[in-house]
DRENTI-289296 format. One record per residue: x, y, z of N, C-alpha, C in turn; residue number from 0; residue in one letter. Coordinates in Angstrom, 3 decimals. Layout:
REM residues N
DRENSE      n_u      n_v      n_w     ca_u     ca_v     ca_w      c_u      c_v      c_w seq type
DRENSE        X        Y        Z        X        Y        Z        X        Y        Z NUM    a
...
REM end
This chain:
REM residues 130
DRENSE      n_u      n_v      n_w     ca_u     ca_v     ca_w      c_u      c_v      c_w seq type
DRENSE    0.822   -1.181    0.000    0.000    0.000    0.000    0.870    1.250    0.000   0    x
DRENSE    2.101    1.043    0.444    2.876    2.264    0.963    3.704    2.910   -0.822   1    x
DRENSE    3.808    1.297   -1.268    4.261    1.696   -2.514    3.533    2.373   -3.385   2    x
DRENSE    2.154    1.866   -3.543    1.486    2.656   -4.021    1.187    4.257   -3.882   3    x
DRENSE    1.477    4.266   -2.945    1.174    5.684   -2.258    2.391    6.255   -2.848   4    x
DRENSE    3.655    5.415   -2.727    4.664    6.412   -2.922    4.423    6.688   -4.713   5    x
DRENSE    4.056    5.431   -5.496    4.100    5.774   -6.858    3.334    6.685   -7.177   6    x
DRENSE    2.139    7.079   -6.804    1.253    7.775   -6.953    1.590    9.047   -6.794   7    x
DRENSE    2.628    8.965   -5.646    2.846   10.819   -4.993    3.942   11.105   -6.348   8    x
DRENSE    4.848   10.189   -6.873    6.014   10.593   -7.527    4.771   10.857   -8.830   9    x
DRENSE    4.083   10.117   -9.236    3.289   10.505  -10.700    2.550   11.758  -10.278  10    x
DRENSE    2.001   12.448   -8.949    1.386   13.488   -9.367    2.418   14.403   -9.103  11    x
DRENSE    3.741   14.442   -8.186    4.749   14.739   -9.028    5.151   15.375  -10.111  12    x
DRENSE    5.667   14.029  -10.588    5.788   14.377  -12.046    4.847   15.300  -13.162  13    x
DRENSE    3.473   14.607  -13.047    2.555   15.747  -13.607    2.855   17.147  -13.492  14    x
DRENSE    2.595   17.131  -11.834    2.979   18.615  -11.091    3.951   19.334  -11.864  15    x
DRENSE    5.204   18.843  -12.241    5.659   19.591  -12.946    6.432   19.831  -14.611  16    x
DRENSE    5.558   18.679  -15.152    4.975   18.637  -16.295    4.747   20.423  -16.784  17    x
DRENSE    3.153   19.803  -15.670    2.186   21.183  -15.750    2.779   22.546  -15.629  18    x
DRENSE    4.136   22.636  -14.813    4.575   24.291  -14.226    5.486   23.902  -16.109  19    x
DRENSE    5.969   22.878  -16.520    6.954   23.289  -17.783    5.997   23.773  -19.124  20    x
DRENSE    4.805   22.878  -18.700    3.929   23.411  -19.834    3.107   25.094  -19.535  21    x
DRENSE    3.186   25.343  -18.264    2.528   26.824  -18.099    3.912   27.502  -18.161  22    x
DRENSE    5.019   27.443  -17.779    6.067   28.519  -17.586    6.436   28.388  -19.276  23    x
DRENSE    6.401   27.667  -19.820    6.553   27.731  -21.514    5.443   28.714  -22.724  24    x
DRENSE    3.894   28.062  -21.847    2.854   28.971  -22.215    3.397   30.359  -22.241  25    x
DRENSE    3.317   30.642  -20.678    3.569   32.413  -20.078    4.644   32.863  -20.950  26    x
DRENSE    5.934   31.627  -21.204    6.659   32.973  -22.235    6.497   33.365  -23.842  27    x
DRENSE    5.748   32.398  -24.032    5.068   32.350  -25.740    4.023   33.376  -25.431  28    x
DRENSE    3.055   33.887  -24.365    2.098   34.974  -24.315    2.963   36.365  -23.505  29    x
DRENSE    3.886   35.970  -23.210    5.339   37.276  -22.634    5.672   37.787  -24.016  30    x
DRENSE    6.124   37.000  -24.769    7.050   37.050  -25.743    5.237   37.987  -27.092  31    x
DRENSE    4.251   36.961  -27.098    3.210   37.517  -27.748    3.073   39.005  -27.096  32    x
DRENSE    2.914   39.493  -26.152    2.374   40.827  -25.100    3.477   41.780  -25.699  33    x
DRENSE    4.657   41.235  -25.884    5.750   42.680  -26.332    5.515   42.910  -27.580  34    x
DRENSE    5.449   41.881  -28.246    5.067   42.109  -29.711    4.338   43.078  -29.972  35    x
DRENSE    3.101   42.532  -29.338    1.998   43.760  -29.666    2.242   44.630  -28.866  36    x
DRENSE    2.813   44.975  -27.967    3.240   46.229  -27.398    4.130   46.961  -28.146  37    x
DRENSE    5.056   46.722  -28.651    5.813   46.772  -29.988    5.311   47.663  -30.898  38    x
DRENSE    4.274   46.855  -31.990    3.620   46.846  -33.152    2.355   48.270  -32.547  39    x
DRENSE    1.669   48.308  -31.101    1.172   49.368  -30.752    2.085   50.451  -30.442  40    x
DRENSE    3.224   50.777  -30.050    3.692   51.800  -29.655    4.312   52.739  -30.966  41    x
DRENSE    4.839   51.441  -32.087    4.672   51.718  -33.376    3.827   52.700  -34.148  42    x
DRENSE    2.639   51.972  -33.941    1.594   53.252  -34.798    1.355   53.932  -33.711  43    x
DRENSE    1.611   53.880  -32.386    0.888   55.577  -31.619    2.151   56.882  -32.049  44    x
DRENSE    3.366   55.913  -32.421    4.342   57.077  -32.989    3.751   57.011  -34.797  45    x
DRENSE    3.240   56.754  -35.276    2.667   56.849  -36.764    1.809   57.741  -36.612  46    x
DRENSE    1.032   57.279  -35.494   -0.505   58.107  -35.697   -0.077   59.987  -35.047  47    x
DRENSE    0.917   60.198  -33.980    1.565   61.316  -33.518    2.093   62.197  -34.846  48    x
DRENSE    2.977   61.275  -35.675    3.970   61.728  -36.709    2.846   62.560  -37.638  49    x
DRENSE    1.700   61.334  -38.314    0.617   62.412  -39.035    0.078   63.176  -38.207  50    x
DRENSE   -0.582   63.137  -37.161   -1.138   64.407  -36.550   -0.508   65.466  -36.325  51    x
DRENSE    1.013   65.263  -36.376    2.016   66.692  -36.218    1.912   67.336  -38.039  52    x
DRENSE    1.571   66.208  -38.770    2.026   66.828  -40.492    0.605   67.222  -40.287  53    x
DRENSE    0.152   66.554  -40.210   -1.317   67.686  -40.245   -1.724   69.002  -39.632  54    x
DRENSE   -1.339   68.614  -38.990   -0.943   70.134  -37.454   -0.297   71.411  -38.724  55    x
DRENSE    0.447   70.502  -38.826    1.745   72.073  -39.712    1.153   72.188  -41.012  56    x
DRENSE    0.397   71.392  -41.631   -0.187   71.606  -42.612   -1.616   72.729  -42.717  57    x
DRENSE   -2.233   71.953  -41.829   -3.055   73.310  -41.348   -2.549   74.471  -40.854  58    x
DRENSE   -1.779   74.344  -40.186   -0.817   76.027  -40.061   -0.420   76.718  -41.192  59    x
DRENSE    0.228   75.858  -42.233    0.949   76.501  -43.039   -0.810   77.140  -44.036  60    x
DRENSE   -1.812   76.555  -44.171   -2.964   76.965  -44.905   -3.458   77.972  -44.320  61    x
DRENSE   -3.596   78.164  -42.715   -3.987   78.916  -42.055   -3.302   80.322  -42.204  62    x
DRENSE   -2.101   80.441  -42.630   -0.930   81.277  -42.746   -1.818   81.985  -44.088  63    x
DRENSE   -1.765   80.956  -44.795   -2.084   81.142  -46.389   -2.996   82.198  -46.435  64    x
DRENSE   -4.118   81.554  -46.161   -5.272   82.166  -45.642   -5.462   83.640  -45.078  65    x
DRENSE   -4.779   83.571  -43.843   -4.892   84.642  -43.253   -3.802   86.195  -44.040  66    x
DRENSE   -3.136   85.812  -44.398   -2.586   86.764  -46.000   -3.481   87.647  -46.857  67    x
DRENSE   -4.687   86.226  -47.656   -5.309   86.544  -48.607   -6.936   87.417  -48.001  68    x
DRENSE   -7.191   86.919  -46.662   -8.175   87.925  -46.081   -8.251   89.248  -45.801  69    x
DRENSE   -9.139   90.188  -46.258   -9.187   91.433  -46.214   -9.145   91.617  -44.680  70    x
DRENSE   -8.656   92.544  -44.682   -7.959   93.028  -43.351   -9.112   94.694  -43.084  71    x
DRENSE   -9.920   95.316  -44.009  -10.088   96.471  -43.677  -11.256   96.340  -44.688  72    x
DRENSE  -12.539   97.386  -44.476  -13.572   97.907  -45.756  -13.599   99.198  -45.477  73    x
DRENSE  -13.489   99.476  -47.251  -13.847  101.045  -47.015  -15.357  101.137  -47.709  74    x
DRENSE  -16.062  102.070  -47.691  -17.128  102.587  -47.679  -17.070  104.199  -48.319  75    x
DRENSE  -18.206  104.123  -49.434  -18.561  105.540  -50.356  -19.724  105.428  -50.652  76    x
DRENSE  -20.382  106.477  -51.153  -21.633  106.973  -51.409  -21.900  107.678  -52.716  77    x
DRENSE  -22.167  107.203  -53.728  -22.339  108.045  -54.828  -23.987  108.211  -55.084  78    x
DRENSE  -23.735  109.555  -55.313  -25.385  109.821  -55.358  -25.297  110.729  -57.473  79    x
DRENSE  -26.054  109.808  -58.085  -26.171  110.770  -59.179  -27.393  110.870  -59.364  80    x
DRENSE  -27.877  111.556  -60.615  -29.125  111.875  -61.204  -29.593  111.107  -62.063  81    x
DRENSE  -31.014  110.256  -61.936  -30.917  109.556  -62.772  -31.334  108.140  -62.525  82    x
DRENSE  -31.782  107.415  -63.737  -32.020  105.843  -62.951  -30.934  105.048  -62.314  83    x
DRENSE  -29.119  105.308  -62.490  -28.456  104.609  -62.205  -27.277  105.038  -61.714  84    x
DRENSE  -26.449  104.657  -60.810  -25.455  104.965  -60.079  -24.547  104.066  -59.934  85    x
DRENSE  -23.374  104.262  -60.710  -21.673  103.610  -60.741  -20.909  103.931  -59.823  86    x
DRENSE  -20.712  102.590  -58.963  -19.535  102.632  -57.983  -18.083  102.613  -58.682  87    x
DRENSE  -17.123  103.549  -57.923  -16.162  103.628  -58.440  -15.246  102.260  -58.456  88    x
DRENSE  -14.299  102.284  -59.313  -13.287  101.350  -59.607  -12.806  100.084  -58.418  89    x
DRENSE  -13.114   98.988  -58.556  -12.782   98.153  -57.009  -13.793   98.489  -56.117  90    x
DRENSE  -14.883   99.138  -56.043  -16.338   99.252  -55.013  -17.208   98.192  -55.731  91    x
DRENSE  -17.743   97.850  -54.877  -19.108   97.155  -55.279  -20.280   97.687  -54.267  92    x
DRENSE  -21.379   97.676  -55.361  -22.485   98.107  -54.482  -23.139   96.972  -53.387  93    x
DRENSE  -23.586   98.437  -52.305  -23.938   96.631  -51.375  -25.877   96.998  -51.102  94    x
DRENSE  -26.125   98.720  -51.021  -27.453   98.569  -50.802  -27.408  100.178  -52.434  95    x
DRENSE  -28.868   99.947  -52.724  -29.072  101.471  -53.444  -30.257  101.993  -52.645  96    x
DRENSE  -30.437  103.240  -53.081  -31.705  104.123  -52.968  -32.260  104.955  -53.819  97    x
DRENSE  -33.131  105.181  -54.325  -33.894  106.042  -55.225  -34.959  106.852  -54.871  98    x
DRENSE  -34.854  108.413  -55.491  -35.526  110.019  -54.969  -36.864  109.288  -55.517  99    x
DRENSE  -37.661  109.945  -54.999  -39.254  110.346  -55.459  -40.502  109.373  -54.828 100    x
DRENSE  -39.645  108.370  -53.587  -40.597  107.643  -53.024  -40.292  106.274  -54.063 101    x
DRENSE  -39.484  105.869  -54.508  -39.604  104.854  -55.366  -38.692  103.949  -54.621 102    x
DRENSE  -39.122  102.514  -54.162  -38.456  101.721  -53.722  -37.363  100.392  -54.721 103    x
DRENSE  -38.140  100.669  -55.820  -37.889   99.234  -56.715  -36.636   99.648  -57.081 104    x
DRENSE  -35.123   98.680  -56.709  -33.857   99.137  -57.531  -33.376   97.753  -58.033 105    x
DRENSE  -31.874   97.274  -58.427  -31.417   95.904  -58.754  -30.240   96.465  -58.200 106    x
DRENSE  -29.373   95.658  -58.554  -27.838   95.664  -58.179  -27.486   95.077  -59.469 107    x
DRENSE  -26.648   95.785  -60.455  -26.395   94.618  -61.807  -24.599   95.118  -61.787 108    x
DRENSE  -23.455   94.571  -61.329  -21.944   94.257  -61.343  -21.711   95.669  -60.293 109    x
DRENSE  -21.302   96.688  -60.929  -20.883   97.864  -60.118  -22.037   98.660  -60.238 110    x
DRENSE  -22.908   98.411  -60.521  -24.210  100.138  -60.929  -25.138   99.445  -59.913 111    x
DRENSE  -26.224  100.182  -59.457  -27.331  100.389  -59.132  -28.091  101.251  -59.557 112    x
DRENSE  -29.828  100.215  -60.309  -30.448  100.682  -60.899  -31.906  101.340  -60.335 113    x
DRENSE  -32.215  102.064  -60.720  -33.715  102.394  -59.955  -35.064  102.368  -60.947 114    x
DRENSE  -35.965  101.710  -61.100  -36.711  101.576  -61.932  -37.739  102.989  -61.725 115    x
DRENSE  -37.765  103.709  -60.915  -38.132  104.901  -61.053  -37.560  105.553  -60.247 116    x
DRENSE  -38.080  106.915  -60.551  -37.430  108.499  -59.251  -36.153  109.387  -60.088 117    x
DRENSE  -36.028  110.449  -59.587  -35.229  111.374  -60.183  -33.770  111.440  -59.741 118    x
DRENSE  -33.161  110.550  -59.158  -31.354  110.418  -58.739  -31.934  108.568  -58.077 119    x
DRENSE  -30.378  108.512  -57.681  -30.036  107.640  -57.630  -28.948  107.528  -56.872 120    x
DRENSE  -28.491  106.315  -55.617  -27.757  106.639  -55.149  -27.117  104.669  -54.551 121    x
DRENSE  -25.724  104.921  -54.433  -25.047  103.548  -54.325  -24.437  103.872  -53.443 122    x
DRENSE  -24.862  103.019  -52.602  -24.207  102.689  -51.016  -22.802  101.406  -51.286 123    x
DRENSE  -21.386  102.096  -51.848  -20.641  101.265  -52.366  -19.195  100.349  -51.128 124    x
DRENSE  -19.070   99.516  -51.588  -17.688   98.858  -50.200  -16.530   98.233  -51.450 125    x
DRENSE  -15.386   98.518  -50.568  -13.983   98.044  -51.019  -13.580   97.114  -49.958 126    x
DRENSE  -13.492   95.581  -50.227  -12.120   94.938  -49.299  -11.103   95.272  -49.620 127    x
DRENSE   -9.913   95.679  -48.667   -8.635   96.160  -48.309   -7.577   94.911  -47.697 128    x
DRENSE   -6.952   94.445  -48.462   -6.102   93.407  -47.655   -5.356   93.937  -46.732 129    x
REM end
């Protein structure tokens, strides 16, 4: 009986550490898996940093662009003539008109303002200024 006992203790034993060669072998095949992908992630968080910085400066450099080509200032004139129609000067564009005699009806057609009736005419004109 005693032998038995002893064979038994040496086979679970042995199992016993079977089992620690087959888990301490596991753990370093999922050690060895864990860096990898720690690896392969730290990888693209420096990929994904690298474009978000080119994008960063890319939008800066447009923003730059941009802020160049935006008018910086408006000027403002008033031409009042006689007549159904009134020409803003050179680089003005009209933004509202008005017309004498109680007459509301006007257009806006490129630089003039027209008045379909009344005796003058008048263009409320603007310049952007970079």
């Amino acid at each position: 009986m005693q032998r038995q006992i002893d064979y038994l203790n040496q086979q679970n034993t042995k199992n016993i550490q079977e089992m620690e060669k087959k888990l301490n072998e596991t753990s370093a095949q999922y050690q060895g898996l864990l860096n990898q992908i720690k690896t392969e992630c730290n990888d693209q968080i420096t990929n994904l940093r690298q474009n978000l910085n080119d994008s960063q400066n890319t939008i800066n450099q447009r923003v730059k662009q941009v802020e160049g080509s935006v008018p910086r200032h408006l000027s403002f004139t008033r031409v009042h003539q006689l007549g159904s129609q009134a020409n803003c000067p050179d680089g003005f564009l009209p933004l509202s008109c008005s017309c004498g005699s109680g007459c509301g009806s006007w257009t806006i057609d490129g630089q003039n303002c027209k008045c379909q009736c009344g005796e003058w005419t008048d263009a409320n004109c603007f310049q952007l200024i970079p």
